[in-house]
N, C-alpha and C positions, 0 to 999 in steps of 0.2 A: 644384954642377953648373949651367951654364947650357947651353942649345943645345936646340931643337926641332925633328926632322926632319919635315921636309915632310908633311902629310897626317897627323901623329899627337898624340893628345892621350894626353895623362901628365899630375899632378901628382906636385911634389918637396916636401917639408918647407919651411919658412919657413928661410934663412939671411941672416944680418948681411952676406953677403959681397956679397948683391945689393943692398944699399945702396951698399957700397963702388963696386962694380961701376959703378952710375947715377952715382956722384962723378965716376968718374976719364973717364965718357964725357960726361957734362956739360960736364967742362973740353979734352975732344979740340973739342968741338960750340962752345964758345964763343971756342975758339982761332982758328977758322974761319970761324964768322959773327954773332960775337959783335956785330958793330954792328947787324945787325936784331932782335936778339933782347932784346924785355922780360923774359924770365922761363921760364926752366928748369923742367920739374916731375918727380917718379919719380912716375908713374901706375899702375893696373892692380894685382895682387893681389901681384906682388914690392916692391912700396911698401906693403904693410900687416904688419908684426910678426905674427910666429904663423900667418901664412896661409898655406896649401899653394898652390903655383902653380905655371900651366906655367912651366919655367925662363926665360922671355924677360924682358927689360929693359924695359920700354915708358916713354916720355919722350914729354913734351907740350913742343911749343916754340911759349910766345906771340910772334907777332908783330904791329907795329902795323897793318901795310897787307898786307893776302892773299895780293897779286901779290908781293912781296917774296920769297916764300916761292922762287918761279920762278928769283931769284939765288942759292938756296942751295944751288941742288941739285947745281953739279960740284964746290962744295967738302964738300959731305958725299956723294959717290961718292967723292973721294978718300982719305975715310975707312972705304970699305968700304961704301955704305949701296947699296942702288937704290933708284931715284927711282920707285914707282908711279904717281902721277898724284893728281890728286882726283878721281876719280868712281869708288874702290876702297872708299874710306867716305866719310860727308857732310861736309863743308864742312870739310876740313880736304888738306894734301898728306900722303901717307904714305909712308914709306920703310920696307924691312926692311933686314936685315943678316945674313950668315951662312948660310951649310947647312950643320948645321942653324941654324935661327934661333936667333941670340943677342941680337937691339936690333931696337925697331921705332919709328917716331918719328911721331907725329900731330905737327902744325905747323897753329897755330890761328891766327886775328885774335884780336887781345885780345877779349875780353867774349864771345866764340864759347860760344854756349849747350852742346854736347856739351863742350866742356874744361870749363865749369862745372860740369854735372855730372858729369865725371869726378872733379874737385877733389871736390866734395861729398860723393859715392859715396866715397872715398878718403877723406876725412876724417871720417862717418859708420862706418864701420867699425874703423880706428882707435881712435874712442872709443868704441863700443858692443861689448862682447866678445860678448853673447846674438848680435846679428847676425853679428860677425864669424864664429861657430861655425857657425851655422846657413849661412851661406854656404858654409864651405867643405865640412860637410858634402854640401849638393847637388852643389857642384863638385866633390865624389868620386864621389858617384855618379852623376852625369852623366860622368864622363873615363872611367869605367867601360864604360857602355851608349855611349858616342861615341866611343869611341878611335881610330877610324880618320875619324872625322868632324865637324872643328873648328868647320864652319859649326853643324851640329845642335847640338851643345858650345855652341857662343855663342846659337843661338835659345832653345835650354831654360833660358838661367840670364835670360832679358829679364823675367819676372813679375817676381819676385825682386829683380832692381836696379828695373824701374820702381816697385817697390811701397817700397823704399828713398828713392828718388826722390820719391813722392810724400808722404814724413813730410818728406823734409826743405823742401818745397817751403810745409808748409802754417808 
């Protein structure tokens, strides 16, 4: 299952097919502006094996120079995306896709400290299954008591990753 209706929070079971899924949109995205693009990533909790997550695709696109980002956007509207702006999250452009949401795309400058920790967060759970459990535990029971409310949903799980964040940091 992928797709998120607007204003609701669910999680679904971990499936292999949202990998699949980040492949074959990777390569629609690099078909299109593949010359500004350093590096494709599958972000957020549909990029961790075994983790229950809202159904959305999230994709990190490094690029070299910020403003670059500004020539990407009628050719990824033509793939379905809208172009939110950057001051929706920090220092990054953001796009969604879908009603309900299917793909959302952060588009970073290389070294952009929030993609590093996303990478990290991401790769941190990965290899640590105690954490990966324990997260997705909260993330159930926060999609619970939040389910009508995404923002609340993402302020309640910030301990939790920044405390993730700060093991890997030391």
């Amino acid at each position: 299952m992928l797709g998120l209706p607007k204003g609701e929070v669910f999680l679904v079971p971990w499936t292999n097919e949202w990998e699949k899924e980040f492949l074959k949109e990777k390569n629609r995205i690099q078909e299109v502006i593949g010359h500004y693009i350093l590096s494709v990533h599958h972000i957020g909790s549909t990029a961790v094996k075994h983790l229950s997550a809202k159904p959305i695709i999230d994709i990190a696109i490094e690029i070299k120079e910020f403003q670059e980002g500004e020539k990407c956007v009628t050719p990824l509207e033509n793939l379905g995306y809208s172009y939110k702006g950057t001051s929706v999250l920090p220092d990054r452009h953001y796009f969604n896709k879908g009603e309900p949401r299917t793909h959302q795309i952060h588009m970073y400058q290389s070294g952009n400290k929030y993609l590093l920790e996303q990478l990290g967060f991401r790769e941190y759970l990965r290899y640590n299954e105690t954490a990966r459990i324990q997260y997705e535990q909260l993330k159930m029971e926060l999609s619970t008591v939040n389910k009508d409310n995404k923002h609340k949903y993402a302020d309640d799980k910030t301990h939790f990753v920044k405390s993730i964040l700060n093991k890997i940091k030391k």
